[in-house]
C-alpha positions in Angstrom: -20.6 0.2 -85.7 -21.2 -3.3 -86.9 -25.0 -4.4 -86.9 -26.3 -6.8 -84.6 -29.8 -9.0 -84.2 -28.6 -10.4 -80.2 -25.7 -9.7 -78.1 -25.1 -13.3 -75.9 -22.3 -14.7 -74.1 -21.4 -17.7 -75.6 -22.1 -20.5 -73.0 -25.6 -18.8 -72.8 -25.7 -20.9 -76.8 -24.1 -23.5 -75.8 -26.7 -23.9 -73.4 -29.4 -23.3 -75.7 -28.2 -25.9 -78.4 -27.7 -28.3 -75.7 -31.0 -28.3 -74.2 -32.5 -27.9 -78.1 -30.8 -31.3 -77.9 -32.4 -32.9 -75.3 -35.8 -31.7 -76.1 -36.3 -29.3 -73.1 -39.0 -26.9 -73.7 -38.1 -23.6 -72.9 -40.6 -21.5 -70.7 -41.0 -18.6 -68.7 -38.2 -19.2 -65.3 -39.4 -17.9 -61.7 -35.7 -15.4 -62.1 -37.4 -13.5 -64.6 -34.8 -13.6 -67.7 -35.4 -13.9 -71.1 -33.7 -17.8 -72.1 -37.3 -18.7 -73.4 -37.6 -15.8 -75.8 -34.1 -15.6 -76.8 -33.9 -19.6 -77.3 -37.1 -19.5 -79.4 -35.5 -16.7 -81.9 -31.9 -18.1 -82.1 -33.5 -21.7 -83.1 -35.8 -19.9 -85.6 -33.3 -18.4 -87.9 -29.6 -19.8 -87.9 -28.7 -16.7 -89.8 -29.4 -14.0 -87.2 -26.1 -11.9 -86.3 -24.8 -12.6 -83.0 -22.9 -10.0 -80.9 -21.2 -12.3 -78.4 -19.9 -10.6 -75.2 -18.1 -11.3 -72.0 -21.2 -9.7 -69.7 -25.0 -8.9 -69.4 -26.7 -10.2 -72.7 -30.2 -10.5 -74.0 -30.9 -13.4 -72.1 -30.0 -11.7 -68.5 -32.7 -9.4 -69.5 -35.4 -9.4 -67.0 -33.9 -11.3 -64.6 -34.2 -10.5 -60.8 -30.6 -10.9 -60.0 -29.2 -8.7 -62.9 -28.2 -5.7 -60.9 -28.4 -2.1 -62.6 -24.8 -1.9 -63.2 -25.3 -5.0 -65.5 -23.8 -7.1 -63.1 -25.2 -10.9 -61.9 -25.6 -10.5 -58.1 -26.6 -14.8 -57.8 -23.8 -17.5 -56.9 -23.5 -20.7 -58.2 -25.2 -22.9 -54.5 -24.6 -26.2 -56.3 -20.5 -25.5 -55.5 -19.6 -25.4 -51.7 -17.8 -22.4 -51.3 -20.2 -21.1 -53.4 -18.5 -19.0 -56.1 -20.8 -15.9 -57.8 -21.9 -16.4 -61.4 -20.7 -12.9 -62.9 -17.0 -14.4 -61.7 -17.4 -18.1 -63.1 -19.3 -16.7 -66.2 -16.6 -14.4 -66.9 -14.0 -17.1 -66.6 -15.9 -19.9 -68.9 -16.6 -17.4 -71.6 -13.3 -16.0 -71.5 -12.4 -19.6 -72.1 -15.1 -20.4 -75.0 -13.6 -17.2 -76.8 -9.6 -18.7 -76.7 -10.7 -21.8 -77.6 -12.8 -20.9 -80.4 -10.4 -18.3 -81.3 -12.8 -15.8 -81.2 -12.5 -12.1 -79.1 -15.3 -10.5 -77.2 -17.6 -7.9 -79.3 -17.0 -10.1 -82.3 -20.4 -10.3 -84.7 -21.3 -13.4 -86.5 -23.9 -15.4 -87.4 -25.3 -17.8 -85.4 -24.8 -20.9 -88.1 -21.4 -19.4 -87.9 -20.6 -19.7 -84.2 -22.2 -23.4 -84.0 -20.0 -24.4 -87.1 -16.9 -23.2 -85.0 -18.1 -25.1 -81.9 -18.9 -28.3 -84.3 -15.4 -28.2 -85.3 -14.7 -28.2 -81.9 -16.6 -30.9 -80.4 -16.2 -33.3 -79.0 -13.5 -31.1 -76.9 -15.8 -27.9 -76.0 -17.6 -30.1 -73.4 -14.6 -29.8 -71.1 -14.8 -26.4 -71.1 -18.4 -25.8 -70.9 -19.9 -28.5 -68.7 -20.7 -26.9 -64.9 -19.2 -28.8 -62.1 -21.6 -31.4 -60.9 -22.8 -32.4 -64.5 -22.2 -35.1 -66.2 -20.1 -34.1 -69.1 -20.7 -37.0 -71.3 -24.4 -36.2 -70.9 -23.5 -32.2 -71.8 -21.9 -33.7 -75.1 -24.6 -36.5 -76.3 -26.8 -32.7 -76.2 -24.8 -30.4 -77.9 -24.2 -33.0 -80.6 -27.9 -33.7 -80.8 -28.7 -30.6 -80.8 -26.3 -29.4 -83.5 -27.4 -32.0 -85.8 -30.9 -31.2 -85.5 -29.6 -27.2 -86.2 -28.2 -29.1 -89.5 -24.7 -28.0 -88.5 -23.7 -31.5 -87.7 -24.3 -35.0 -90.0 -23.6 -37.3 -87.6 -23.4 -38.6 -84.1 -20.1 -39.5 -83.7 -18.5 -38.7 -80.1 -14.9 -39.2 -78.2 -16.0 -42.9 -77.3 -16.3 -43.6 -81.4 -13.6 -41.9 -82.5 
């Protein structure tokens, strides 16, 4: 059995890093999860070992729609029909893991995982960025956020290349 510090689906980072990038503070949400413990840890230490997984993770900890089967009983309102977030979650991280080349249950660091998705972006914005957000905005983020991680040296995006 490998050895793990956090077992997190891999959007759930991508989120992280992104908002890391746009200065969002992260606090205690009305849901109940744990995104402002976990995000404080994984921004601590860039060396921590990362279990990422296609379900429940640390962050869904807590939360009031996070059934006891480990299933996400919320939807996703903002998309008309409104589809529910265990389905689209499952789908994007399925995604995340192809195009990273990665499998579920995989253990790495977390400097790790952000150097694969810095190799990969720009590009990894299409994947990740919900429907009704701006994906340009999703990318300026993840880069800034990245660079301030020390993963990435610059700020170079699609538009410069």
């Amino acid at each position: 059995m490998e050895l793990y510090d956090l077992k997190l689906r891999p959007h759930h980072i991508l989120d992280i890093i992104t908002a890391h990038g746009n200065n969002v503070q992260f606090q205690p949400n009305s849901y109940g999860h744990s995104l402002h413990l976990v995000a404080t840890k994984l921004l601590a230490d860039l060396n921590l070992r990362i279990k990422l997984i296609l379900g429940a993770d640390d962050i869904c900890t807590g939360c009031i729609h996070l059934l006891p089967d480990g299933r996400c009983n919320d939807v996703l309102s903002q998309i008309k029909p409104s589809p529910s977030k265990q389905a689209y979650n499952d789908v994007l991280d399925s995604r995340i893991f192809d195009y990273l080349s990665l499998n579920p249950d995989c253990v790495l660091t977390t400097r790790k995982y952000l150097e694969l998705v810095n190799g990969k972006t720009p590009g990894i914005e299409i994947i990740c960025t919900h429907p009704k957000k701006n994906m340009e905005e999703r990318l300026q983020g993840l880069i800034t956020g990245l660079t301030k991680l020390g993963v990435r040296n610059n700020f170079r995006t699609r538009s410069h290349v």
